[in-house]
NULUMSE-952701 format. One record per residue (C-alpha): x, y, z; residue in one letter. Coordinates in nm, 2 decimals, always signed. Layout:
<px = X, py = Y, pz = Z, rest = a>
...
END
This chain:
<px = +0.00, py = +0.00, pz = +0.00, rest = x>
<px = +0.13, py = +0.33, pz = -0.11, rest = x>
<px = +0.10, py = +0.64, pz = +0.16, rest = x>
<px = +0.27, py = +0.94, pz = +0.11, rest = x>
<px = +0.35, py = +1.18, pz = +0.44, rest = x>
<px = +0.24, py = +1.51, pz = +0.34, rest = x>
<px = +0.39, py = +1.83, pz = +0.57, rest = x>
<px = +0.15, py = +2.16, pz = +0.58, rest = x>
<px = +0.15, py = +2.44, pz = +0.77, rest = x>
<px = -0.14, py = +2.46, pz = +1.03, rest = x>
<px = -0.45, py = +2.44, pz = +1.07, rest = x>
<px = -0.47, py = +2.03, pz = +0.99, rest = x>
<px = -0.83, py = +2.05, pz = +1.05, rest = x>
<px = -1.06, py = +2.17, pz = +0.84, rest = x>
<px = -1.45, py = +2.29, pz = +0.86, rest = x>
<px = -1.71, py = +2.14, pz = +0.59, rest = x>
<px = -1.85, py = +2.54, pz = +0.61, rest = x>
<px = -1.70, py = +2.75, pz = +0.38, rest = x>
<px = -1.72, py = +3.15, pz = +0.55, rest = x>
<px = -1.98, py = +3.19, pz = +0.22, rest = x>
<px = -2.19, py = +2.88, pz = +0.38, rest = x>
<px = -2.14, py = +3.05, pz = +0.73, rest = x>
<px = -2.24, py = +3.44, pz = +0.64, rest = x>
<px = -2.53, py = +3.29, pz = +0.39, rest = x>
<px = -2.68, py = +3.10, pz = +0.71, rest = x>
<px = -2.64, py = +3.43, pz = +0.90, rest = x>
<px = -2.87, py = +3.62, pz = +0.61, rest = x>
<px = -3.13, py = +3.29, pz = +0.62, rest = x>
<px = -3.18, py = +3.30, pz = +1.03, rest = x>
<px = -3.24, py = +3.65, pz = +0.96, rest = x>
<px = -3.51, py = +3.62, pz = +0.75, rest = x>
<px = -3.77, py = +3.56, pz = +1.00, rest = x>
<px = -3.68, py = +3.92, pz = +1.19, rest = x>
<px = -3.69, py = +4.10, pz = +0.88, rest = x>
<px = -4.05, py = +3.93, pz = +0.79, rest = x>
<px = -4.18, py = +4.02, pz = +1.13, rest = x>
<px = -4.09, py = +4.36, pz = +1.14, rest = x>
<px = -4.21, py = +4.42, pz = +0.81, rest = x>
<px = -4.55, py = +4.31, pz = +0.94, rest = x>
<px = -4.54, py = +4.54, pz = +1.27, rest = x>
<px = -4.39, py = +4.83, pz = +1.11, rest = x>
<px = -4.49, py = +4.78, pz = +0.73, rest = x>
<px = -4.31, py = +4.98, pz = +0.42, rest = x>
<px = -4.10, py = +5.20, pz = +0.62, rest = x>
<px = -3.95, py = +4.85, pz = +0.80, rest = x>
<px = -3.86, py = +4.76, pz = +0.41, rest = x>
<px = -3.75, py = +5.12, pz = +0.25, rest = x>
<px = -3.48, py = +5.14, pz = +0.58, rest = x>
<px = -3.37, py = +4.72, pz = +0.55, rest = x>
<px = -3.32, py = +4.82, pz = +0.20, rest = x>
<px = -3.15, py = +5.18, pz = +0.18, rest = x>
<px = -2.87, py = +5.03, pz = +0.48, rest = x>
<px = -2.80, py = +4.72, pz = +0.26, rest = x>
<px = -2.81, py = +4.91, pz = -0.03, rest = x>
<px = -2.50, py = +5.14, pz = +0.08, rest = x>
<px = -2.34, py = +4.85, pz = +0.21, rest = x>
<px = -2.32, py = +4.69, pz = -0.11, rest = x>
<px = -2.24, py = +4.96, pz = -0.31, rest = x>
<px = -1.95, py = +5.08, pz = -0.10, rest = x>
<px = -1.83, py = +4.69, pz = -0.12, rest = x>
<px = -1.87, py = +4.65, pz = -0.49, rest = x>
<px = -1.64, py = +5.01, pz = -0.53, rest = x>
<px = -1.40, py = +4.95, pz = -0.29, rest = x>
<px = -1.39, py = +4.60, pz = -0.19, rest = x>
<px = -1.14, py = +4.35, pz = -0.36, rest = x>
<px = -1.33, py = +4.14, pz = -0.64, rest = x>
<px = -1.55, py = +3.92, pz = -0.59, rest = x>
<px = -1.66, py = +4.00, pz = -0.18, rest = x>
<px = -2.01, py = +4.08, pz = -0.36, rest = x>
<px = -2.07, py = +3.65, pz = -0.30, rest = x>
<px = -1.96, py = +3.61, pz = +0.06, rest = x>
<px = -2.26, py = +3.80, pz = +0.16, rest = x>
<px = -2.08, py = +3.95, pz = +0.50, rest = x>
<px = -2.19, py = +4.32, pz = +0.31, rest = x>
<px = -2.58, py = +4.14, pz = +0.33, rest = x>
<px = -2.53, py = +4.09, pz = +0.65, rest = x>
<px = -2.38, py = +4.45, pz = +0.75, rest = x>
<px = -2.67, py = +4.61, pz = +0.61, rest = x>
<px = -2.94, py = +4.39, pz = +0.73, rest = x>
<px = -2.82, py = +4.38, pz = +1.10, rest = x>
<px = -2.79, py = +4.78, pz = +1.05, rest = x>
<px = -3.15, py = +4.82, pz = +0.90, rest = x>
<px = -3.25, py = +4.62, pz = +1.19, rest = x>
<px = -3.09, py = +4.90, pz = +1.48, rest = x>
<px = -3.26, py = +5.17, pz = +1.31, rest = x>
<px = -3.60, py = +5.34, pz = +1.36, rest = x>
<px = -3.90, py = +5.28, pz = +1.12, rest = x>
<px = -3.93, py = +5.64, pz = +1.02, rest = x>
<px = -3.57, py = +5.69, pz = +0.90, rest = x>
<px = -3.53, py = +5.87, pz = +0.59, rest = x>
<px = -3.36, py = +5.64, pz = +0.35, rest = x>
<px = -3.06, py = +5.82, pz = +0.19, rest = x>
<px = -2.96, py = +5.80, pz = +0.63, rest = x>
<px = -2.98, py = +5.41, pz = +0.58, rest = x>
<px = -2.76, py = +5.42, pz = +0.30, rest = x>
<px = -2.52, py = +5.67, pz = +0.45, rest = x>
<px = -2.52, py = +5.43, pz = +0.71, rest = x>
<px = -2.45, py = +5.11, pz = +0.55, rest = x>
<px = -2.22, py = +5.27, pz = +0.37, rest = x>
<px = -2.02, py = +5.41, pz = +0.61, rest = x>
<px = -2.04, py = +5.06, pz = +0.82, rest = x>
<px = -1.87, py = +4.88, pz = +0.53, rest = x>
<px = -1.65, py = +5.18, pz = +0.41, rest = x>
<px = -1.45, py = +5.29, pz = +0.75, rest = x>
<px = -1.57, py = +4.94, pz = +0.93, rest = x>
<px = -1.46, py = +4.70, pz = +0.69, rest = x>
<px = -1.27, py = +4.82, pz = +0.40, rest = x>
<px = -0.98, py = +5.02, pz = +0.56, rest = x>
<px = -0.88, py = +4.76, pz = +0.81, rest = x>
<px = -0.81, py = +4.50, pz = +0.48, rest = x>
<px = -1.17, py = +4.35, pz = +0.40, rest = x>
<px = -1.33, py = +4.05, pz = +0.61, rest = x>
<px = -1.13, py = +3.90, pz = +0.84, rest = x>
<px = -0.91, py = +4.25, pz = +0.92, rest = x>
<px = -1.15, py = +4.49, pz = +1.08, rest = x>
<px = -1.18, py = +4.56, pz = +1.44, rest = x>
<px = -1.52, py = +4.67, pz = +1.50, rest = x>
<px = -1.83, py = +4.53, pz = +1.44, rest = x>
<px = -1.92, py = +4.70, pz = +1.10, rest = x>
<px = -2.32, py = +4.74, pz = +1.12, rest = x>
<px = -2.27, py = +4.89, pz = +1.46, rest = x>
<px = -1.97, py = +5.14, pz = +1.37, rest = x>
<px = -2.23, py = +5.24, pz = +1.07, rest = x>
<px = -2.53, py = +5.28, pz = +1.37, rest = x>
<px = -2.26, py = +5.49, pz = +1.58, rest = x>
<px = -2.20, py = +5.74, pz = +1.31, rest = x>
<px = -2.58, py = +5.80, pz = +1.25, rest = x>
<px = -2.63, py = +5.84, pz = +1.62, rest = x>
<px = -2.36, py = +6.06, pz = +1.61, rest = x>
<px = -2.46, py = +6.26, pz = +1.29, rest = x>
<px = -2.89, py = +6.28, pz = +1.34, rest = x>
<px = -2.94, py = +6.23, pz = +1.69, rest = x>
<px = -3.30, py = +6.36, pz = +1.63, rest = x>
<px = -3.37, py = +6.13, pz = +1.34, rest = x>
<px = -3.23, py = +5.85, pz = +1.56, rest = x>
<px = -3.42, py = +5.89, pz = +1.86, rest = x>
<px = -3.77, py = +5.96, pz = +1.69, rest = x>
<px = -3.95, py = +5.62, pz = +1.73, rest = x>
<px = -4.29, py = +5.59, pz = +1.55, rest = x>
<px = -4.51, py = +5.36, pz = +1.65, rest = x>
<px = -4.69, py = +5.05, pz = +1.48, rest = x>
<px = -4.98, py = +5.14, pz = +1.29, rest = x>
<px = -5.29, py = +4.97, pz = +1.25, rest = x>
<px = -5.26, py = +5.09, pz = +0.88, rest = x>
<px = -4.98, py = +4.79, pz = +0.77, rest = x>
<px = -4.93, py = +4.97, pz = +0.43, rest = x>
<px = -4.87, py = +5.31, pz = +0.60, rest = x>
<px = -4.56, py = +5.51, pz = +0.56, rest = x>
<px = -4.41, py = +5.55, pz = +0.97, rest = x>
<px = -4.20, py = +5.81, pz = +0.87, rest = x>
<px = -4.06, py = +6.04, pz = +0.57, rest = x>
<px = -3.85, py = +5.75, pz = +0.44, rest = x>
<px = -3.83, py = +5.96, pz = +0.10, rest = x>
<px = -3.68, py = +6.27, pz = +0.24, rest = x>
<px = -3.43, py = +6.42, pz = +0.02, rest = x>
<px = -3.06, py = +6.44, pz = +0.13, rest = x>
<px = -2.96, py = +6.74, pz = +0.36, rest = x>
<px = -3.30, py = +6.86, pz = +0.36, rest = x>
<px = -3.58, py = +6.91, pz = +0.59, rest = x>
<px = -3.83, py = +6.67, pz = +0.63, rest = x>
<px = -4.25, py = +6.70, pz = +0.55, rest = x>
<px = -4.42, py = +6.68, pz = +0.83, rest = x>
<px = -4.58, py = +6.34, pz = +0.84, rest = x>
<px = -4.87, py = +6.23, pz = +1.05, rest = x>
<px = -4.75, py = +6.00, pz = +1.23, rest = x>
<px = -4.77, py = +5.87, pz = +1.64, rest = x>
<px = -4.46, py = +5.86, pz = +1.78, rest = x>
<px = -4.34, py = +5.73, pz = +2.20, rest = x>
<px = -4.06, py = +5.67, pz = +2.43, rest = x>
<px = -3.98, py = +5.29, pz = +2.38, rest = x>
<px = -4.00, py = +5.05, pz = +2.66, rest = x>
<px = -3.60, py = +5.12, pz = +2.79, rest = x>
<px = -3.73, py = +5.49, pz = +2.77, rest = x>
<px = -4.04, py = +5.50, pz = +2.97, rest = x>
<px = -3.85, py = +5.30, pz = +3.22, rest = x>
<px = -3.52, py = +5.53, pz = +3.23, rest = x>
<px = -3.68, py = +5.85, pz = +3.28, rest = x>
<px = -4.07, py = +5.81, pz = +3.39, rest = x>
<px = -3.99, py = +5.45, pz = +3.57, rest = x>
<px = -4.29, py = +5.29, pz = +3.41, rest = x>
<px = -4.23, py = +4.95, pz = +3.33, rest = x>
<px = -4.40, py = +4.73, pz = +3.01, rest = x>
<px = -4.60, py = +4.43, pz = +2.99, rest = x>
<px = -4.29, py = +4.13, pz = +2.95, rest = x>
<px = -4.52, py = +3.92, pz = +2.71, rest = x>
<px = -4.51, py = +4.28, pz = +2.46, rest = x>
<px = -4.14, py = +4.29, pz = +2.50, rest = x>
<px = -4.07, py = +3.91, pz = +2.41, rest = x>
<px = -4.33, py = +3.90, pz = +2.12, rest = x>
<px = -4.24, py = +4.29, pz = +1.99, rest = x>
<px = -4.54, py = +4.45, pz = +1.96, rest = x>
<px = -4.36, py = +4.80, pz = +2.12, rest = x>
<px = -4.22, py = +5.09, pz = +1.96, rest = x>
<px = -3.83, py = +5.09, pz = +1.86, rest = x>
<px = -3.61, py = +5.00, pz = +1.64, rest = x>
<px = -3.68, py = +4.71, pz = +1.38, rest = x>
<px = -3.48, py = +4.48, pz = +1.52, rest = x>
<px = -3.66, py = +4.47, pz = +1.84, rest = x>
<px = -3.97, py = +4.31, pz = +1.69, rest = x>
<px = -3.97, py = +3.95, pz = +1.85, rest = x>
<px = -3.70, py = +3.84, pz = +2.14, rest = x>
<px = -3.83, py = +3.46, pz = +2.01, rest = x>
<px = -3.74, py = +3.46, pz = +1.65, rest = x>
<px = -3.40, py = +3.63, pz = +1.74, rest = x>
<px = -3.36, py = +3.33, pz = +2.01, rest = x>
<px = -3.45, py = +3.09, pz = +1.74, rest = x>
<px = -3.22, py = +3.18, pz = +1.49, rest = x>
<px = -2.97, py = +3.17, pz = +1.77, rest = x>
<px = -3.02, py = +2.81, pz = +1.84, rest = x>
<px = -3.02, py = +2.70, pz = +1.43, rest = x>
<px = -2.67, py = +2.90, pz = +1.37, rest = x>
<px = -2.53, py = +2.75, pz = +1.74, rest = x>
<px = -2.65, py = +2.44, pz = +1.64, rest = x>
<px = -2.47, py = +2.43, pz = +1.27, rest = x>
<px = -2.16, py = +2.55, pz = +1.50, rest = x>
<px = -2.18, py = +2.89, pz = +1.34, rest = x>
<px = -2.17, py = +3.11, pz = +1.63, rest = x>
<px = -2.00, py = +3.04, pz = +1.99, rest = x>
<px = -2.29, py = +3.01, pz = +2.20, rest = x>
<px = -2.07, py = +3.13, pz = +2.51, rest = x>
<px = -2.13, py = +3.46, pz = +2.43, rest = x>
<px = -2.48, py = +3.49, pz = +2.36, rest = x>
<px = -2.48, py = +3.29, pz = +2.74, rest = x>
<px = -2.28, py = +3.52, pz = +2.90, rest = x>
<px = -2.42, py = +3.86, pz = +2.87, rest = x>
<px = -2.74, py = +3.70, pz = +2.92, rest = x>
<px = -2.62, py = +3.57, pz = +3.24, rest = x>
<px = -2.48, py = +3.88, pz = +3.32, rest = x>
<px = -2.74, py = +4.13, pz = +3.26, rest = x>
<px = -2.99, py = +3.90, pz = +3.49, rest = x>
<px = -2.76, py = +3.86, pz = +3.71, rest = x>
<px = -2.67, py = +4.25, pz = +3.78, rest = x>
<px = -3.04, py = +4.38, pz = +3.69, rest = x>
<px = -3.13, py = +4.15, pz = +3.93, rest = x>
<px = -2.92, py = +4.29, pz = +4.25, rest = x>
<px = -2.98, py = +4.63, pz = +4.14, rest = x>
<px = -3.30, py = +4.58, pz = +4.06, rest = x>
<px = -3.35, py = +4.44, pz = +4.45, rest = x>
<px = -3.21, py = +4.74, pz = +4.63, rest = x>
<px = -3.49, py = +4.99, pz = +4.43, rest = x>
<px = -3.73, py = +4.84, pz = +4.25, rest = x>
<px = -3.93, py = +5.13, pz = +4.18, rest = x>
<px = -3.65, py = +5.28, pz = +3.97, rest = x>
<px = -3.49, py = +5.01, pz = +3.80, rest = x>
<px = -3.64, py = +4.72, pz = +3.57, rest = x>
<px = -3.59, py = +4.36, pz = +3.68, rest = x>
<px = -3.40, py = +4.10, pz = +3.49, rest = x>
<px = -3.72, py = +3.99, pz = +3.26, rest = x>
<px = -3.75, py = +4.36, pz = +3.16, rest = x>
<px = -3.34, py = +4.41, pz = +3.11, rest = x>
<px = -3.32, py = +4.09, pz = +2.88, rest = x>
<px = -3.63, py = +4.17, pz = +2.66, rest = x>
<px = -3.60, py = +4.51, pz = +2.61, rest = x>
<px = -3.41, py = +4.72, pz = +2.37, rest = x>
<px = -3.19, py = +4.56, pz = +2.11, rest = x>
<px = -3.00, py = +4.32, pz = +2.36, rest = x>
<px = -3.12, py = +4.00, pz = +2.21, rest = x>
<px = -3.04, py = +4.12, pz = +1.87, rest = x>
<px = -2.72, py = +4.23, pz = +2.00, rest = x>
<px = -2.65, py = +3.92, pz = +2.17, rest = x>
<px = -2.73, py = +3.69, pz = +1.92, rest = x>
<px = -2.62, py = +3.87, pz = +1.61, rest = x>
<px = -2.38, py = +4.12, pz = +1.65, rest = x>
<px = -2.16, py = +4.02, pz = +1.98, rest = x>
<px = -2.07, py = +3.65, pz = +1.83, rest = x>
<px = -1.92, py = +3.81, pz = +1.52, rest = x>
<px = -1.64, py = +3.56, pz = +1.45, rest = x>
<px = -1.40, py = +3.87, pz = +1.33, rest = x>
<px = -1.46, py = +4.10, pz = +1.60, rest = x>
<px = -1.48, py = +3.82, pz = +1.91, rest = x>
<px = -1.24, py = +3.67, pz = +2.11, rest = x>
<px = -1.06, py = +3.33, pz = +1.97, rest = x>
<px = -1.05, py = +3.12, pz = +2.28, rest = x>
<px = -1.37, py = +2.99, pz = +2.51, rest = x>
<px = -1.24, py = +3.15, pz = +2.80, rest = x>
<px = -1.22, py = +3.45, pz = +2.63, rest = x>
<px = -1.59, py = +3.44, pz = +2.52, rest = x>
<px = -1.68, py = +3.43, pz = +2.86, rest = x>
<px = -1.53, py = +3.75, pz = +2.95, rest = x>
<px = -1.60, py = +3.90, pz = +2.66, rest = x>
<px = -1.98, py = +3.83, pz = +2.65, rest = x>
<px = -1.97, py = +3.93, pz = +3.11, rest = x>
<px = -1.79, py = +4.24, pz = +3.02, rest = x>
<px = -2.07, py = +4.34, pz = +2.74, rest = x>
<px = -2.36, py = +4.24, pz = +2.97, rest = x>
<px = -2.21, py = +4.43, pz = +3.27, rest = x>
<px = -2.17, py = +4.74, pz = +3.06, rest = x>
<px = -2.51, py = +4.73, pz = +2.90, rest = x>
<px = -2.67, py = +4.73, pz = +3.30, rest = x>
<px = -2.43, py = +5.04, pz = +3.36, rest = x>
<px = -2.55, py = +5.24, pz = +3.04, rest = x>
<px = -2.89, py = +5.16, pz = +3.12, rest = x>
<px = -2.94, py = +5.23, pz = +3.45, rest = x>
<px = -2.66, py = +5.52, pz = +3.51, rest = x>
<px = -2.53, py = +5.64, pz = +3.19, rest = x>
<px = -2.72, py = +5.92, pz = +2.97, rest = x>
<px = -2.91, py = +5.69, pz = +2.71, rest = x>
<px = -3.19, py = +5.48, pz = +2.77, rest = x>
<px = -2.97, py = +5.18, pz = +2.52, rest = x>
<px = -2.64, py = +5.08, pz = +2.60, rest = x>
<px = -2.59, py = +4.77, pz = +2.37, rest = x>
<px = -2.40, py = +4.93, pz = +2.06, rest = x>
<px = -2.15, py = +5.15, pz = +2.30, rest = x>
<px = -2.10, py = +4.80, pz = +2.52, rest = x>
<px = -1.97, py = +4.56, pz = +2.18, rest = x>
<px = -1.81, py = +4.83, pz = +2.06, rest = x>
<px = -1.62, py = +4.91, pz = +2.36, rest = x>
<px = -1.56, py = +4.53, pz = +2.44, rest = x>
<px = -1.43, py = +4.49, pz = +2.05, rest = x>
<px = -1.20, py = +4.70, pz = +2.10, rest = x>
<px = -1.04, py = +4.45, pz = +2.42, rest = x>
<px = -1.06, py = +4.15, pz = +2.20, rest = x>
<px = -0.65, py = +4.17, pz = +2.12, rest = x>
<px = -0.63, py = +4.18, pz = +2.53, rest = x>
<px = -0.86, py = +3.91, pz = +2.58, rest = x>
<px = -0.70, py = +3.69, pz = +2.34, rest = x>
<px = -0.35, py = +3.72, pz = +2.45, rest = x>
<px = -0.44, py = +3.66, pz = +2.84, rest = x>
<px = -0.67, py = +3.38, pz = +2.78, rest = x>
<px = -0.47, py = +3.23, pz = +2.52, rest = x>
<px = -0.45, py = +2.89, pz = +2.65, rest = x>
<px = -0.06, py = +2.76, pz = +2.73, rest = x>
<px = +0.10, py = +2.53, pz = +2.47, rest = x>
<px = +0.14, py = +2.17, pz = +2.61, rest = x>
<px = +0.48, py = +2.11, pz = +2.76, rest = x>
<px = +0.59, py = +2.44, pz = +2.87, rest = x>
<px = +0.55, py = +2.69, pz = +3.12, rest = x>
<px = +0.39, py = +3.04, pz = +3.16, rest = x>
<px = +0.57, py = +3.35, pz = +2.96, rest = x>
<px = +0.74, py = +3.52, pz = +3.19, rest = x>
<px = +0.68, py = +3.92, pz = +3.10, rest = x>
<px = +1.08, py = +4.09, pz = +3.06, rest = x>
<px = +1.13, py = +4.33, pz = +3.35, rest = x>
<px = +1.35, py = +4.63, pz = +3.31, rest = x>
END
């Protein structure tokens, strides 16, 4: 019997998913979000989808290297980005911010694999910073399913016609600053204002399970911050009860599941090692309890990954389990 020994570099095993089978699996368990916001918040919930992935794909078909188009990771960006914004956004903001998420998120670090920060929130960062009005203006569902929620057709730069529209604080607002609380089965099933991603806590869970499941997302993290905001909403939430939501309220409020499920366990921008996941997802859960409760926005869940991205490299290097045989790297003193 003939057997050749065959030398290559590392890693010797291999995954059947390809990253295109991976980020197409993404877009699929997304597809149940997308439908159900489109039925709560109608048109507008497609005009906004559509303008954020629009710009994403634009900016990656100019700048990207050839052929990124297929891997669908710029679908993603502007689906997950759609899905943070508010019904009523004008659509040249959605592409400005899809755009901008694949453009200064993606593209300057190198392309997939290189970048830092998660690009559909970097993209959400800049329109919070740049309309702060538009931003925070959160219509509510209509019982008109074919209504416009907003001037989606604004023109760039310009203002906006007044459209009749009913507009409210969402549940993490009523709760911040007038300490009324919402019904938990509304929260879990999404029929509150927000953003369109905050339409159903159970599909979001769902798709969680199917990409966990197909090994295409480390459920540690997802775990983690869900442990961790219970766990601190729930001390916090014993001292003064009146003033601070309890751990039901924290988990199914706000974009946290979305966040969570779909934009902490980002293979580029999480940590490497299991350990690591842990911290990473505790740190992100601790800081989204802070934000709420103490810090000067109702939300905390972009400002929390995006913070705890940026620790990934530390993570990695401490947790960075010892190779087999050897001792721990001393650090050279002076």
């Amino acid at each position: 019997m003939n057997s050749q020994l065959q030398v290559t570099a590392s890693p010797h095993l291999g995954s059947r998913d390809s990253t295109v089978t991976i980020m197409w699996s993404v877009v699929l368990s997304l597809m149940p979000v997308v439908a159900v916001s489109l039925y709560f918040f109608g048109p507008s919930a497609f005009l906004v989808i559509f303008a954020a992935t629009a710009g994403a794909l634009v900016v990656e078909r100019v700048f990207g290297p050839g052929g990124t188009l297929r891997d669908g990771s710029a679908v993603i960006t502007g689906l997950l980005l759609g899905l943070t914004l508010p019904p009523g956004l004008p659509m040249w903001m959605a592409f400005v911010g899809g755009a901008f998420g694949i453009g200064l998120g993606k593209v300057v670090f190198g392309g997939l694999g290189q970048n830092v920060f998660n690009p559909a929130l970097l993209g959400r960062a800049f329109l919070q910073a740049a309309f702060p009005v538009a931003m925070t203006t959160w219509p509510r569902p209509s019982e008109n399913r074919f209504a416009l929620l907003g001037d989606n057709f604004a023109l760039p730069l310009m203002s906006p016609d007044v459209v009749d529209v009913v507009t409210g604080a969402t549940p993490l607002g009523l709760m911040k600053f007038e300490q009324v609380s919402s019904n938990a089965g509304d929260l879990f099933f999404g029929t509150t204002g927000g953003s369109l991603g905050e339409t159903s806590a159970l599909l979001i869970l769902l798709g969680g399970v199917y990409l966990a499941t197909r090994g295409h997302l480390n459920w540690r993290i997802p775990v983690s911050i869900l442990i961790a905001v219970a766990t601190l909403a729930a001390l916090v939430h014993t001292i003064n009860p009146d003033t601070y939501g309890g751990p039901i309220f924290m988990l199914f409020s706000g974009g946290l599941m979305l966040g969570a499920v779909y934009m902490a366990t980002d293979m580029v921008t999480s940590p490497v090692t299991n350990k690591g996941c842990w911290v990473f997802g505790a740190g992100i859960g601790a800081l989204v309890v802070i934000i709420r409760y103490w810090g000067g926005l109702a939300e905390g869940v972009m400002y929390s990954i995006l913070l705890m991205n940026a620790m990934v490299p530390f993570i990695n290097r401490v947790t960075q389990p010892r190779v087999f045989g050897t001792g721990r790297r001393k650090e050279a003193t002076s």
